[in-house]
C-alpha positions in Angstrom: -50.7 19.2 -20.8 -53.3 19.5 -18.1 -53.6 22.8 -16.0 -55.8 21.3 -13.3 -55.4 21.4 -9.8 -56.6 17.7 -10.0 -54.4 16.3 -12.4 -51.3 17.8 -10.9 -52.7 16.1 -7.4 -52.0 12.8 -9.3 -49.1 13.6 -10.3 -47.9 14.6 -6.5 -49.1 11.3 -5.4 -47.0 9.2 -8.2 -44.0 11.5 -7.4 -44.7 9.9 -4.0 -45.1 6.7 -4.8 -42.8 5.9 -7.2 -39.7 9.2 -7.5 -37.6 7.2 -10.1 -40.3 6.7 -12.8 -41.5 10.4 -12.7 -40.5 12.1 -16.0 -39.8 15.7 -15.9 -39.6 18.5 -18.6 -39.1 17.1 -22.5 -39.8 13.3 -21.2 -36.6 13.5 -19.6 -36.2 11.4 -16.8 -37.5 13.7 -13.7 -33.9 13.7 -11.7 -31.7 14.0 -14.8 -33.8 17.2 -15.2 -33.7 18.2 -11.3 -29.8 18.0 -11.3 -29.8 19.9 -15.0 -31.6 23.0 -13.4 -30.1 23.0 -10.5 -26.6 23.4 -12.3 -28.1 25.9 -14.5 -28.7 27.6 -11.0 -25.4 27.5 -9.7 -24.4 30.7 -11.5 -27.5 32.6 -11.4 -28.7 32.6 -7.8 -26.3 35.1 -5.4 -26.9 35.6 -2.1 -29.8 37.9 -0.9 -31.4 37.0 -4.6 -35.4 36.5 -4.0 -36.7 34.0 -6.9 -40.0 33.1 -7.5 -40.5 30.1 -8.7 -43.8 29.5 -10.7 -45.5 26.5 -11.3 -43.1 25.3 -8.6 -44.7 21.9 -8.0 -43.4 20.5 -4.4 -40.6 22.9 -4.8 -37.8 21.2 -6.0 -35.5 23.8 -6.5 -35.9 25.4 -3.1 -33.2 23.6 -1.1 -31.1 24.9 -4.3 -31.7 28.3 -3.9 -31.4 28.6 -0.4 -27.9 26.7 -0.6 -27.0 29.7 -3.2 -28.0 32.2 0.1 -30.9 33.3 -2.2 -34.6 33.0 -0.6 -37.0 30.7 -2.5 -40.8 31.7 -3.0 -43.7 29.4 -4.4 -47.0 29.7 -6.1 -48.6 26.4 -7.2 -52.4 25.5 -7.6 -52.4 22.0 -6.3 -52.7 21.3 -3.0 -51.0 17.4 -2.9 -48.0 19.6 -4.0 -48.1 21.6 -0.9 -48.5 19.3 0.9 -45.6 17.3 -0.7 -43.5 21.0 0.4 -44.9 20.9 3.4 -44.0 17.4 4.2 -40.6 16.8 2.4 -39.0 20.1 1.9 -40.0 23.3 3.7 -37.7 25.5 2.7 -38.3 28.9 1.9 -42.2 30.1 1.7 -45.2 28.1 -0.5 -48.0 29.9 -2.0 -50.9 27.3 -2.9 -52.7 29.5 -5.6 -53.1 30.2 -9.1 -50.0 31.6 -10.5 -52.0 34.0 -12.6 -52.9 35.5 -9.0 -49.7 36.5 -7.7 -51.5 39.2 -5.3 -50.1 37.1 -2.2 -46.6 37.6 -3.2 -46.7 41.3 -4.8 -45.6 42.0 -1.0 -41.7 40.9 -1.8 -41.6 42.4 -5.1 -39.8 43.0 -7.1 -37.8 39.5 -7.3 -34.1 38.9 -8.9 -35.1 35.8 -10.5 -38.5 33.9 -11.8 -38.5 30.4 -12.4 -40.9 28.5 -14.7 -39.0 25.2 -15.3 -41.9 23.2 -17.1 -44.7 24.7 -16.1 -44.6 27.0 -19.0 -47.3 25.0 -21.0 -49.6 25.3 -18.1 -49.0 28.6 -17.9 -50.6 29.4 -21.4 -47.0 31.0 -22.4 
């Protein structure tokens, strides 16, 4: 797994290009694992929850958040996946940084809920 900046670019463009053929955690097929989270979600976000959501790529589980009433935050280093946020989904608030430098979000702490759906590797954890 590749914890560049660069690589996950790429992978922002492909998601782009081509949605369907994007794989997601486990080689799993990237929307069978999108709608697997976001039902893990339905029981674990409540209203007025703040999650972080780290390694967040284009922030794909920020419409399901906010659709729970909870407030989604953030932090990923590439920036073709904020743009990808920016472009498609703006919901909630996008942090284009290391995750390992959460200084620009200490300000909301403490949150009900991190997220780190696959990013885990990258993460060194």
């Amino acid at each position: 797994m590749s914890t560049t900046a660069a690589y996950w670019d790429t992978r922002a463009r492909e998601h782009d290009r081509d949605p369907e053929r994007c794989v997601g955690y486990a080689g799993v097929n990237f929307q069978q694992h999108s709608r697997y989270v976001k039902r893990l979600l339905n029981g674990l976000v409540l209203p007025g929850h703040k999650v972080l959501d780290v390694g967040c790529g284009y922030g794909r589980f920020a419409r399901t958040v906010s659709a729970r009433g909870g407030f989604w935050w953030g932090v990923d280093f590439s920036p073709a996946m904020f743009e990808r946020w920016r472009r498609h989904v703006r919901v909630g608030a996008f942090v284009c940084a290391n995750a390992r430098e959460l200084g620009s979000v200490k300000h909301v702490a403490p949150f009900d809920m991190i997220l780190c759906v696959g990013s885990n590797g990258s993460m060194g954890l």
